[in-house]
N, C-alpha and C positions, 0 to 999 in steps of 0.2 A: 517429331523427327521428320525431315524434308527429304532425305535420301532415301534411295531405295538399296535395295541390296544391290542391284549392278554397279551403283558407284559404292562400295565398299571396297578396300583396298583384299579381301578374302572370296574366293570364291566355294560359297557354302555347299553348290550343289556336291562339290566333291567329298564332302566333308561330314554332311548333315545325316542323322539317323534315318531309317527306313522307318515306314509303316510300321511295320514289322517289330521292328529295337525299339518302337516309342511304345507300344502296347506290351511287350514285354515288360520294358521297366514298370509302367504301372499296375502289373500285371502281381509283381513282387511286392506291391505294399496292402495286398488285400489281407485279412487276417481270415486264418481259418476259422470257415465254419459262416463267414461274414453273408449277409443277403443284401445283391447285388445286379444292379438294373446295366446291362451294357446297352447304348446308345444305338440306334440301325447303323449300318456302312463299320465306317472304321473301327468305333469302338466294339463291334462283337468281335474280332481278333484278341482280344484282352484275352476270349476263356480257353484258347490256344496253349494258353503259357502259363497255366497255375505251378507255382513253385511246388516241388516234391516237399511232399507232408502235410501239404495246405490245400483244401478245395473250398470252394468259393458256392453258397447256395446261392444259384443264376437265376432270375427273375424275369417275365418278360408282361409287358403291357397287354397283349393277350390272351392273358390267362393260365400260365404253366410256370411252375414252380420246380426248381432243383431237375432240371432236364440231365442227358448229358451229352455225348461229346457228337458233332456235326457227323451224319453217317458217311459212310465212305459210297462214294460215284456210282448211282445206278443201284443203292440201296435204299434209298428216301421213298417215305411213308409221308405222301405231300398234306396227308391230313395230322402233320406234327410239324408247326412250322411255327415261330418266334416271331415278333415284331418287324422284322426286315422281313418275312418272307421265304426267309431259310429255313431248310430242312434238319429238323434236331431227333435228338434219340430218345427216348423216356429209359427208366431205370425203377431201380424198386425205389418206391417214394416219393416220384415224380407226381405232382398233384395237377389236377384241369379243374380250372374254376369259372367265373362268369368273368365279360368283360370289368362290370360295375365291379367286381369284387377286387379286382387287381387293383383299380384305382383308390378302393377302400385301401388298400395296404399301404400304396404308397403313400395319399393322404393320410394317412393313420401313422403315419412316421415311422414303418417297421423297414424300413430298408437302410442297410448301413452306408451302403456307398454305392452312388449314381454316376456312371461314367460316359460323356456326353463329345461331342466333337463340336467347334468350335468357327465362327468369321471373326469373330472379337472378342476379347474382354479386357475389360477396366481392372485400374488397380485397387476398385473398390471392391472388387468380385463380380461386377455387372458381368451380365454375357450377352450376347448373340449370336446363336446359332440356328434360326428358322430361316431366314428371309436376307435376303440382300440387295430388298428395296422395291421401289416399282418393277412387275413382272416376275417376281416370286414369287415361291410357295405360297398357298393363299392363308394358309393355316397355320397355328405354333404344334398342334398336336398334344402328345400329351408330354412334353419336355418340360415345358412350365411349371406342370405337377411335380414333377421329378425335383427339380433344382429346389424348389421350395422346398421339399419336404424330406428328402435324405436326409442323413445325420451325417454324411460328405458326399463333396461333391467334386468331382477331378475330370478334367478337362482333357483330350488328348488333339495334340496340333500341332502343322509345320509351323515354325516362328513366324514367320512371314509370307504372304499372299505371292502366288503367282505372278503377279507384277513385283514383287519386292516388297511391300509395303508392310510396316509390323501388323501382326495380329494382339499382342499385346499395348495397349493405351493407355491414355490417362483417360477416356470417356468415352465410350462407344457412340457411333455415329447411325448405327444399323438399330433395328425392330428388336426391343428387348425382349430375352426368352425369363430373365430373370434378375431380380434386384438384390448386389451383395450374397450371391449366393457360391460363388465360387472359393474353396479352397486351398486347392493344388492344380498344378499345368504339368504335363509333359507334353515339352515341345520336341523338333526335329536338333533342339542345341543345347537342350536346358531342362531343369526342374525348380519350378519358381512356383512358391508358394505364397499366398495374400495372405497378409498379415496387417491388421491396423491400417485398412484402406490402401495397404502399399507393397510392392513387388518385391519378394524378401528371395533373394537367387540361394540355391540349396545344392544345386550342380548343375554341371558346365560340361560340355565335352571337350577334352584335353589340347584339339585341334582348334580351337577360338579363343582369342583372349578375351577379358572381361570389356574392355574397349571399345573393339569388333561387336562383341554382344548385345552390349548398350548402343553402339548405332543402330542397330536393327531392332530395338526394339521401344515404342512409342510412349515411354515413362522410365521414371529412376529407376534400376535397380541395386536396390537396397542389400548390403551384406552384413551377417550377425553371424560372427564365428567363421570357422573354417568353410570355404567352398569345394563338394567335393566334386573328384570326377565320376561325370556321368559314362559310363563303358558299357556296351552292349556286346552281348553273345551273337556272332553273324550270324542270320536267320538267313 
């Protein structure tokens, strides 16, 4: 795809999910009880929004297990702090381990779903989200681990790069964080799921047609059944 979103005949800023609605939504498909790696920056927003009845055991590359909810302003205890740097709670049950030992875990395949942010990915699952080429991050960290070894992996992202241009493709062009490892996306328009090396659309938000959608985004997508709508709760 050649276009960017400004020559789209839709103007998505108006239109397109928040931060906010896009980690909700994904927020909603964790299962309880599930052990779950949220990604630094956007994706820790996810634990904001655990569905009533469901808690989600949170995981963090650091070393803490089943933390809980971010303390309130001028209460942070800076020697309890997550992957980004933020200040978390403990609770009864909250475990501190070694660095080496977290990596065990995730390498050891006990984490159910890894939720990562996102500059690209392929419709074969490929991702990239470390680098964006000369003069980046110099590192992948420990994301690599991650995508590998989850038993899912879901993505959260604006459809489209600040210039316009899709984040969804047919091949990444950017520094792989991981091969075929992507599941599910929620984007700022969409909930598109890889299926069979290919972009399988699962919902749409009501204000874009399927048309509009597919210009903006850099491969077929692919529909199997009803499409539903994607509706968020204002945040």
């Amino acid at each position: 795809m050649s276009d960017t979103a400004s020559d789209t005949m839709i103007d998505i800023s108006a239109i397109k999910l928040s931060n906010a609605q896009i980690a909700w939504r994904a927020a909603q498909d964790i299962e309880d009880g599930a052990y779950v790696n949220l990604g630094i920056g956007f994706p820790e927003m996810v634990a904001k929004f655990q569905p009533e009845g469901k808690q989600a055991i949170f995981h963090t590359e650091n070393g803490v297990l089943d933390f809980g909810e971010a303390p309130k302003p001028g209460e942070e205890d800076w020697d309890c702090i997550n992957a980004g740097k933020k200040a978390i709670t403990i609770k009864p049950g909250t475990a501190f381990f070694h660095h080496a030992d977290s990596f065990a875990m995730v390498r050891g395949g006990h984490l159910d779903v890894a939720i990562l942010g996102a500059y690209e990915i392929a419709q074969n699952g490929d991702l990239a989200n470390w680098s964006t080429g000369k003069g980046g991050v110099p590192a992948v960290g420990g994301a690599m681990d991650l995508v590998q070894s989850a038993k899912r992996v879901a993505v959260l992202t604006d459809h489209v790069t600040k210039k316009g241009d899709p984040k969804l493709v047919a091949s990444c062009s950017l520094p792989l964080t991981g091969v075929g490892c992507v599941t599910r996306i929620y984007t700022s328009l969409a909930v598109v799921d890889v299926e069979g090396g290919k972009f399988v659309l699962r919902e749409k938000i009501p204000a874009i047609s399927f048309d509009d959608l597919q210009a903006l985004t850099g491969a077929p997508l692919h529909v199997e059944g009803e499409v539903a709508d994607l509706v968020c709760p204002e945040l």
